[in-house]
C-alpha positions, 0 to 999 in steps of 0.5 A, spaced: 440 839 765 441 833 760 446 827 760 450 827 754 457 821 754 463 825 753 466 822 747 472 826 750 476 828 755 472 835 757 476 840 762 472 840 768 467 836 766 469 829 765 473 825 760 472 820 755 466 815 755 464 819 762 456 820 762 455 827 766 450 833 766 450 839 762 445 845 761 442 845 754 445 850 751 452 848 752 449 841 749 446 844 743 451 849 741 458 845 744 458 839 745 453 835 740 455 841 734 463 839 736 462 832 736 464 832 743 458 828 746 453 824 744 446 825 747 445 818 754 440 815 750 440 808 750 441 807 743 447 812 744 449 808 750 450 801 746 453 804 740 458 808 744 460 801 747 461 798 740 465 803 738 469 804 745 476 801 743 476 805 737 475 811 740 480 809 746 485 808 741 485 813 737 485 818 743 492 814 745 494 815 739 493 823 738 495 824 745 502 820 744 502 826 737 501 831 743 506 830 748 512 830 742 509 837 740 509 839 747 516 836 748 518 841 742 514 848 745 513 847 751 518 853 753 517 856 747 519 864 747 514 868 743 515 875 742 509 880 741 511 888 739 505 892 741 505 900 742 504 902 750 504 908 754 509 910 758 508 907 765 507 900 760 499 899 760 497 897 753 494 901 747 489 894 747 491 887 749 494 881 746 490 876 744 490 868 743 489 870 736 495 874 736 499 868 740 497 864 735 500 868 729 506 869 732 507 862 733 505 860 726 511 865 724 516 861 728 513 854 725 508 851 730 501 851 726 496 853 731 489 856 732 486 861 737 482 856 741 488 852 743 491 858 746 489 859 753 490 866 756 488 865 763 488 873 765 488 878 759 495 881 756 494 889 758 501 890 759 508 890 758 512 883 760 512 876 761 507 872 760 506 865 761 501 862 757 497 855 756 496 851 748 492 846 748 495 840 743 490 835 746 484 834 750 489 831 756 496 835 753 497 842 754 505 846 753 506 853 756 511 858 752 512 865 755 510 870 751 514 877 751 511 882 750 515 889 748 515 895 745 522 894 741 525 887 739 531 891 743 526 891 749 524 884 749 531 882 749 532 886 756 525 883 758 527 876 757 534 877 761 532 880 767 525 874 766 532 869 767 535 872 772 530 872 776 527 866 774 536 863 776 535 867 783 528 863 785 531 855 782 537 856 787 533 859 793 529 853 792 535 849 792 537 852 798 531 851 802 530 844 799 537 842 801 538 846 808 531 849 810 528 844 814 535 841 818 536 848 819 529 851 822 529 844 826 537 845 829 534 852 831 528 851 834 530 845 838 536 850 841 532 857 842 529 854 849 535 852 852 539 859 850 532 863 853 532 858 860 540 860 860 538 867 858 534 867 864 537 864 870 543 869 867 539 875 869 535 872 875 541 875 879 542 882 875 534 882 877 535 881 884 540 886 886 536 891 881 530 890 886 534 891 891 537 897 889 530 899 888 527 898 895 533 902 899 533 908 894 525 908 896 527 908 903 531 914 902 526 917 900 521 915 905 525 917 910 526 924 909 518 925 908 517 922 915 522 926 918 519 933 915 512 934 920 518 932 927 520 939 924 515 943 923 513 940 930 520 943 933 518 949 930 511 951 934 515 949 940 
């Protein structure tokens, strides 16, 4: 392991001005080649104090330019023709390359390493994926991926529907959900002890009941051995 200084912000690693550790490889292949981290020498430790506000300035300043490029494509629709099988399974997959050509198509110049495809894309459907603009900025756009343009406009009105039902559930439950479940579970111990002094007398007669059908059918079994003995008489 060695110790580079982050001259920006690195997902899961660190961000600007931040010394961390890191295996070489990823130093000398990444890092360093990418201008992305000086080695922490004490060299680089000084001039990277000099040059600290000129760095943070020019990372607002680039971030700001982000979050109006995200403003812009976050939400971003992108449709994707691929052949599939029947059951919908992909002859390949969709990479971040072909994200990125899509959407160079609809006037948003990207390359693939900003394109972040957490799981790859081997099926029919909607997907939602990641653009990196910034090390601290990212837009999603959903990616629709269908065999026919006729096929991704039905894709995409069932996605709404389904994604209207789910914002008004989440409203009910946000406005009724928690009241409601307090009210009931405060008022669920009182019907259950109402409940059960109801039936405490219905299951005293049961019990009586019970017992005198038992001693009616005791009493003919006793009676039995007095015949039998009448009989040898």
């Amino acid at each position: 392991m060695i110790e580079v200084i982050l001259l920006e912000r690195i997902e899961r690693l660190g961000t600007l001005g931040q010394t961390v550790k890191v295996r070489p490889g990823y130093a000398r292949n990444f890092l360093l080649p990418n201008k992305k981290a000086l080695r922490a020498t004490k060299a680089n430790s000084e001039l990277f104090e000099q040059q600290r506000a000129e760095l943070e300035a020019r990372n607002a300043a680039e971030r700001a330019t982000a979050e109006t490029l995200a403003a812009k494509m976050d939400g971003l629709k992108l449709v994707i023709i691929r052949q599939a099988s029947e059951m919908g399974q992909l002859f390949g997959s969709v990479t971040s390359r072909d994200v990125a050509e899509v959407a160079a198509s609809a006037g948003h110049t990207l390359n693939r390493l900003q394109v972040h495809i957490d799981t790859p894309i081997k099926t029919l459907g909607l997907f939602t994926v990641k653009i990196k603009l910034h090390p601290e900025v990212f837009a999603k756009v959903v990616v629709n991926v269908a065999r026919s343009p006729e096929e991704a406009l039905v894709q995409a009105e069932k996605g709404a529907a389904v994604k209207k039902a789910a914002a008004e559930k989440a409203q009910v439950e946000a406005a009724f959900g928690a009241p409601v479940e307090g009210a009931e579970a405060a008022e669920q111990p009182a019907a259950t002890e109402e409940t059960t002094e109801a039936k405490k007398p219905a299951k005293k007669a049961k019990k009586a009941a019970s017992t005198e059908t038992e001693s009616l059918e005791e009493a003919p079994k006793a009676k039995k051995p007095r015949a039998k003995k009448a009989a040898a008489e």
